[in-house]
C-alpha positions in Angstrom: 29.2 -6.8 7.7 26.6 -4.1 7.8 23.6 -3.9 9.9 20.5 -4.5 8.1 18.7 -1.2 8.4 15.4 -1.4 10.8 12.1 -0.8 9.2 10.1 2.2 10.7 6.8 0.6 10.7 5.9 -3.4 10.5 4.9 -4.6 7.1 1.9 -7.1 6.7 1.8 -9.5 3.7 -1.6 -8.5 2.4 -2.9 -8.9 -1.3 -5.8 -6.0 -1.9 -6.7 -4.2 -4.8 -5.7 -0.7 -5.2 -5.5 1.7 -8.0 -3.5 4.7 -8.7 -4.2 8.0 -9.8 -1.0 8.9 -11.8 -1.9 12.0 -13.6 -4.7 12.1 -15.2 -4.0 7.8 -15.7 -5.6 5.5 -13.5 -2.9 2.1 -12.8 -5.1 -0.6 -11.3 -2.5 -3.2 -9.0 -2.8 -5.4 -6.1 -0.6 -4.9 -3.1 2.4 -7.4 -2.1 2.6 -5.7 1.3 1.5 -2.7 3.5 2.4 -0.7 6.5 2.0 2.7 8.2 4.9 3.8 5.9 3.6 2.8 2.4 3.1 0.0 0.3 4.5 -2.6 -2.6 2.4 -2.5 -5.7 2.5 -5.2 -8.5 1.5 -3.4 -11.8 1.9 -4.4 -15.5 3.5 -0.9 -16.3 6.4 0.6 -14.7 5.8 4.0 -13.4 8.4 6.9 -12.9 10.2 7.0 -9.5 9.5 10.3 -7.6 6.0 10.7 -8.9 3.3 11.9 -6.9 0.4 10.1 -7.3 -2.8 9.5 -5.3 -3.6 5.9 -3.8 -6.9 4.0 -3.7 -7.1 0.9 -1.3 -10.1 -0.9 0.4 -9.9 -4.2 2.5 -12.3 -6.7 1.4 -14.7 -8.5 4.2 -16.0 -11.1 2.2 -17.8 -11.5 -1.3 -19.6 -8.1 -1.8 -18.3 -6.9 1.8 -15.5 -3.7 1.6 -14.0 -1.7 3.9 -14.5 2.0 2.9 -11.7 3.0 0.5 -8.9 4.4 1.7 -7.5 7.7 -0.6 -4.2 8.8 0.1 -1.5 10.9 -1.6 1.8 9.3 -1.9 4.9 8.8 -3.7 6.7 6.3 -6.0 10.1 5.8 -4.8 11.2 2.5 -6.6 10.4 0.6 -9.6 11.9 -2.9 -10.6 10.8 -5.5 -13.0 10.0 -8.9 -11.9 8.3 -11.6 -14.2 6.8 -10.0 -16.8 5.2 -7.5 -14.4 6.6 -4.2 -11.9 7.1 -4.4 -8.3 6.7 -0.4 -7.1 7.5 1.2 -4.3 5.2 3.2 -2.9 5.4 6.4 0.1 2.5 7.4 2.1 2.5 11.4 1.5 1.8 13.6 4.4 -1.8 13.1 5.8 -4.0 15.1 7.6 -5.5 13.6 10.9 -8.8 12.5 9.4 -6.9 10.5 6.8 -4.3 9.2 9.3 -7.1 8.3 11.7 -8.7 6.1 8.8 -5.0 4.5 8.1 -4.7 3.5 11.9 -7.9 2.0 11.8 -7.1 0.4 8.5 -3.8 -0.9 10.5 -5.3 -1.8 13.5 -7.8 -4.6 11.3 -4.6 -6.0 10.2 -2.8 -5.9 13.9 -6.2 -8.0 15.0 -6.0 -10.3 12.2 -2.0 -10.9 12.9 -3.0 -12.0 16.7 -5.3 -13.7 15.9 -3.2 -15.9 13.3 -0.6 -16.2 15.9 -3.1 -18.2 17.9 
């Protein structure tokens, strides 16, 4: 029996909105789940693996309440049908220390939340 390989970064089950610039296409999706590493991305299309794309995401507060949006280059490095939609994998690119900064801080919101659900 094999070792299951370890994840680099914990993943948080989190639902947001997010969009992809693909091209010059825009893919609107929601997010399954998220981490330092990347993200999974339900879509209605399937997208081609090893394309470079850039990624959109903000974390919503409440009703008319967003977090500011998050835009960072990134991968595709799987694509697999599931119920009549596309699960895809997504790869955080590399990011410079202002957009890094801003995806720690985006992390750390959902490190709070985590505790505090814990409670």
């Amino acid at each position: 029996m094999t070792e299951l390989k370890r994840r680099e970064h914990p993943r948080y089950a989190i639902e947001l909105d997010a969009e992809l610039q693909v091209g010059g296409e825009r893919i609107a999706g929601r997010t399954r789940d998220l981490s330092r590493g990347g993200f999974c991305l339900l879509t209605r299309a399937p997208l081609p693996i090893g394309g470079e794309c850039r990624v959109q995401l903000s974390l919503v507060f409440s009703e008319n309440q967003f977090s500011e949006q998050l835009i960072l280059p990134a991968t595709i490095v799987w694509c697999t049908p599931t119920q009549g939609a596309f699960q895809i994998g997504i790869k955080f690119g590399a990011l410079d220390p202002q957009s890094r900064g801003y995806l720690d801080l985006f992390m750390q919101f959902l490190d709070a939340g985590e505790d505090e659900s814990e409670e």
